[in-house]
C-alpha positions in Angstrom: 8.3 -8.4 20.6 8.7 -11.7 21.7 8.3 -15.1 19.3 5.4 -15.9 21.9 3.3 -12.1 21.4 3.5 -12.2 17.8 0.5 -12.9 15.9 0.6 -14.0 12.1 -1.3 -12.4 9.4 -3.1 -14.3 7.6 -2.4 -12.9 3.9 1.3 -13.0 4.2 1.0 -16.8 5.3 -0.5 -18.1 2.0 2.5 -17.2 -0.6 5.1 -19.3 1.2 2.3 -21.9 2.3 2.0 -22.4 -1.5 5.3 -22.4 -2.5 5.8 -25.0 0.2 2.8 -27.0 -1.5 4.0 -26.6 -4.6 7.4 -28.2 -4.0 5.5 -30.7 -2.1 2.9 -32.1 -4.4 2.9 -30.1 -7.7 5.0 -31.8 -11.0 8.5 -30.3 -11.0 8.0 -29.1 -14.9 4.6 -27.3 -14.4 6.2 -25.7 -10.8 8.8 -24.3 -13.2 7.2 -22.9 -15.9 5.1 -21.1 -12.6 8.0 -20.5 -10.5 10.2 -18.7 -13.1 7.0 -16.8 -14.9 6.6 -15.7 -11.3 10.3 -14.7 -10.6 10.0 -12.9 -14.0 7.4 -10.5 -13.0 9.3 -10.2 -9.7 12.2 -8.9 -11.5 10.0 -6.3 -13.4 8.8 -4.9 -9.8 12.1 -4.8 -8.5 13.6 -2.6 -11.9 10.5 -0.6 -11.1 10.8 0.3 -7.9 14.3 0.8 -8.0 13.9 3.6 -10.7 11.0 5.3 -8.9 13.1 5.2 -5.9 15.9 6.3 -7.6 13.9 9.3 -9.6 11.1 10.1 -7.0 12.9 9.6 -4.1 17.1 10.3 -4.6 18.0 7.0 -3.2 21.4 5.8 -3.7 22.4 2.6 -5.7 23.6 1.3 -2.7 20.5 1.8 -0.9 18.7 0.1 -4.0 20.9 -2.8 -4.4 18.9 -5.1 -3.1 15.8 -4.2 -5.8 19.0 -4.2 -8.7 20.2 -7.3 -7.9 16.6 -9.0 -8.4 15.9 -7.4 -11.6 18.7 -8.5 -13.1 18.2 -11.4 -15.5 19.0 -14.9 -13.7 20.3 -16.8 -16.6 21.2 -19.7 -14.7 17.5 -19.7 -13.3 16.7 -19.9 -16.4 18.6 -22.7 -18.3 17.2 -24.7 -14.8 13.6 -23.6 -15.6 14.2 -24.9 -19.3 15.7 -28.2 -18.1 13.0 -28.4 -15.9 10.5 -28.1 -18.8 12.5 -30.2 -21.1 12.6 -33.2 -18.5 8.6 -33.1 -18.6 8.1 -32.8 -22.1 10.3 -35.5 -22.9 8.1 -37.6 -20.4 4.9 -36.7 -20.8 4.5 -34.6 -17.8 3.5 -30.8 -18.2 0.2 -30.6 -18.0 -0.2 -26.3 -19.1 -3.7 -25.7 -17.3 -1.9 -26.9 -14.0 1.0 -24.8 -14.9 -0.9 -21.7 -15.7 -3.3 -22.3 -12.4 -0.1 -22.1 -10.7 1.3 -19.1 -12.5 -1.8 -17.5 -11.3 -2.2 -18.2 -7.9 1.4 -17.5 -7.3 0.8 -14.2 -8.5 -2.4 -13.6 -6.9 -1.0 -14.7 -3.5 2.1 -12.8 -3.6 -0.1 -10.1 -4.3 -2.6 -11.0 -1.3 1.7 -11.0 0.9 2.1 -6.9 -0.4 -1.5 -5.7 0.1 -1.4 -7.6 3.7 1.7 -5.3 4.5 0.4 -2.3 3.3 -0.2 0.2 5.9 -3.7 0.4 7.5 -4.7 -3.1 5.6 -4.8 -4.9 8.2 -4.4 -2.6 11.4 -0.5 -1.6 10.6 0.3 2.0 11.0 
C-alpha cells in the first residue's frame, strides 16, 4: 500500500493527537502525574499479556520480549515523574482535576487506539 492509498482511522488518531496536545499546552507537572499513571497501567497490560501468551498460547520469552520489557518497572521514569511533580508543587502549579481529566482521557483514548484495531471494528479482517 502506498502512503497515498492509505486511509487513517479515526480512533487510533486521537491517543497520539492528545499526547501531542498535552506536551503542547498542558502544565508539565499535571502531564506527569497523567503520563506516568498512564504508562503504569500500560505496564500492567504488557505483564498480562505476556503471561497469557506465555500460558495460553506457548510463546517464547523471546517472542514476548517486547511485552517484558514494558512491564518492567521504569524507575528512572519515575524519579522524572516525581521531579516533575515536585517542580509544580513547589510553584504552585498542579492543579489535580486537570491532572486526573488527563489521566482519564489518556486512558479512555488509548483504549478508543485498541478497540479501533480490533478485528471487524472498524472493517479490518
Amino acid at each position: 500500500m502506498t502512503a497515498e492509498a492509505y486511509e487513517p482511522e479515526a480512533g487510533c488518531q486521537v491517543y497520539p493527537a492528545y499526547v501531542a496536545w498535552l506536551a503542547l499546552h498542558g502544565d508539565p507537572a499535571d502531564v506527569a502525574i497523567a503520563v506516568y499513571a498512564n504508562f503504569a497501567a500500560w505496564g500492567g497490560y504488557c505483564a498480562t499479556i505476556a503471561g497469557a501468551l506465555r500460558t495460553r498460547h506457548g510463546f517464547t520469552d523471546e517472542a514476548c520480549g517486547f511485552f517484558d520489557f514494558f512491564a518492567l518497572p521504569a524507575p528512572a521514569l519515575l524519579d522524572q515523574a516525581v521531579a516533575a511533580v515536585q517542580e509544580g508543587l513547589d510553584g504552585g502549579h498542579v492543579t489535580m482535576p486537570a491532572a486526573l481529566r488527563y489521566g482519564r482521557l489518556l486512558q479512555s483514548y488509548e483504549s478508543m487506539f485498541w478497540d479501533t484495531l480490533s478485528p471487524g471494528a472498524t472493517g479490518h479482517p
